[in-house]
N, C-alpha and C positions, 0 to 999 in steps of 0.2 A: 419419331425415329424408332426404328424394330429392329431389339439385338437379335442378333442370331449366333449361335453357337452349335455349327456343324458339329464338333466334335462331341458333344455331347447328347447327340441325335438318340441314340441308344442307351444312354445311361441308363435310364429305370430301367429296360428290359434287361441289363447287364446287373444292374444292383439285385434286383428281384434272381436273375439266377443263382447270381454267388449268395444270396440272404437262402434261397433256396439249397442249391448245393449244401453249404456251411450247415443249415438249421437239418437237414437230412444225414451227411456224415456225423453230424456228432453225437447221434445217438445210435453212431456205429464204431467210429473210428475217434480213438483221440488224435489229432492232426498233428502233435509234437512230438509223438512216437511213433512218425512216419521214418524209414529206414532214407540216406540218400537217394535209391532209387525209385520209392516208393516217392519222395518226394518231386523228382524229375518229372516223374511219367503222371502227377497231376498236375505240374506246373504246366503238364503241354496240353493235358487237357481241359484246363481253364484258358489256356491262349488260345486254343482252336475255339471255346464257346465265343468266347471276347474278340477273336477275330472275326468271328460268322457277323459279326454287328458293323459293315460296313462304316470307318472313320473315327472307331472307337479309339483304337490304338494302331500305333505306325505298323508299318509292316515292317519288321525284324524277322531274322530267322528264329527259328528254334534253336533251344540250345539241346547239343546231343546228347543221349542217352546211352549212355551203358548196362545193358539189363544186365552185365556178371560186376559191376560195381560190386556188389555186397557180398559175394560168394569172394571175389578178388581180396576183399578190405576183409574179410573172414581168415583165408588164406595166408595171408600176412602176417596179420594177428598170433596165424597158430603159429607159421614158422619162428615168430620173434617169441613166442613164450617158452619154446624148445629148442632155442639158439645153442644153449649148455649141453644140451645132450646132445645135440647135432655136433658140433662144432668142440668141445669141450676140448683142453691140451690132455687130458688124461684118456682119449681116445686112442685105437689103436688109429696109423694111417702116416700118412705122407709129407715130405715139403714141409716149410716153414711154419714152426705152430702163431707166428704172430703176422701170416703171410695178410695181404690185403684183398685176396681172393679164397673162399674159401666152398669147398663144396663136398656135402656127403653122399657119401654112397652106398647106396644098400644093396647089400648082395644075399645070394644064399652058397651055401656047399655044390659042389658038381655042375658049375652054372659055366657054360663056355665063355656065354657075352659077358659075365661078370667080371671075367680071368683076362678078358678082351679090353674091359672097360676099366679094371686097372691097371694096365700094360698103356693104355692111351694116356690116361692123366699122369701116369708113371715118365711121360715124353713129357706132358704139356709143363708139367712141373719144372720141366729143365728151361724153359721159355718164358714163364709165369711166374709171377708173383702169387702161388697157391699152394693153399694148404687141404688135401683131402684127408677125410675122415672116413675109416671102411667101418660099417655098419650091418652087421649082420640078423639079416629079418625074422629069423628063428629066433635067436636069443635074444632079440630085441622087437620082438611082436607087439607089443602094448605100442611102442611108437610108433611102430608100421602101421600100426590100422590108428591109430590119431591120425597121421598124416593119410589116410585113407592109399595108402600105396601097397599092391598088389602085385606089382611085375620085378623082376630083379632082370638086371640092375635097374636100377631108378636113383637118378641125381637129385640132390637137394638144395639149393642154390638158397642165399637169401631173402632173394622175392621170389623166387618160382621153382615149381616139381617139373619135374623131367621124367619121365616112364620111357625104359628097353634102354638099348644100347644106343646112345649118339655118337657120330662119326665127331673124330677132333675139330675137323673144321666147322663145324654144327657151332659144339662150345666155344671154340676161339670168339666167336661171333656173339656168344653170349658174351664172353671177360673182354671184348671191347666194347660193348653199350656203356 
């Protein structure tokens, strides 16, 4: 009697890559301080070596990739560490300071769409559960450029920036997600 085991028709040539791969990245890369998406985008490229090995492993999809994962999970990060200056009740601005919607705005002096853009949350306020906070990019430069924001007006929402002036119904459509 002669076992046969298809599935592992390819195994050495598979073992031999990843012993290869592995013994070549790490005397470049240490592998546990690979970033999320740095981890992704080797996962698919050791699935695609391991798949080339007809019957090695099932056919499954990939899983997807987000290459702004990191810049995202960056982003986040900044806004949740500058939540107090963004957001703070000793701000100047709008609407309920303990509202469940809350969004900053940074303006400058002489700005139409700024004077535009709080004349609009100045409505949404009456509809919404929100609280704006007016931020002025002059006198508060040092946060402008952390949050890398160059345009006035520009919203600051808790997960996402917003650059120029957005029409209300733009936002509505954000405070319903």
């Amino acid at each position: 009697m002669r076992l046969v085991w298809p599935s592992f028709r390819g195994l050495p040539l598979a073992a031999g890559l990843i012993t290869a791969l592995s013994g070549a990245a790490t005397a470049e890369t240490d592998f546990t301080a690979l970033t999320p998406t740095e981890q992704a985008i080797f996962h698919n490229e050791l699935r695609e070596v391991l798949l080339s090995v007809p019957g090695l492993l099932p056919d499954a999809p990939a899983p997807p990739i987000n290459p702004y994962a990191d810049a995202i999970a960056n982003d986040l990060a900044l806004l949740s560490d500058r939540e107090q200056a963004l957001y703070g009740p000793h701000l100047p601005g709008f609407g309920r300071a303990d509202a469940a919607l809350k969004i900053a705005l940074f303006i400058t002096p002489d700005c139409p769409d700024c004077d535009l853009a709080q004349d609009d949350l100045r409505k949404l306020v009456q509809d919404y559960d929100l609280r704006v906070t007016l931020i002025d990019m002059i006198q508060q430069a040092d946060l402008a450029r952390a949050l890398e924001l160059d345009t006035a007006p520009s919203y600051v929402l808790p997960d996402r920036m917003l650059r120029g002036h957005i029409p209300p119904i733009v936002l509505e459509r954000y405070f319903e997600q």
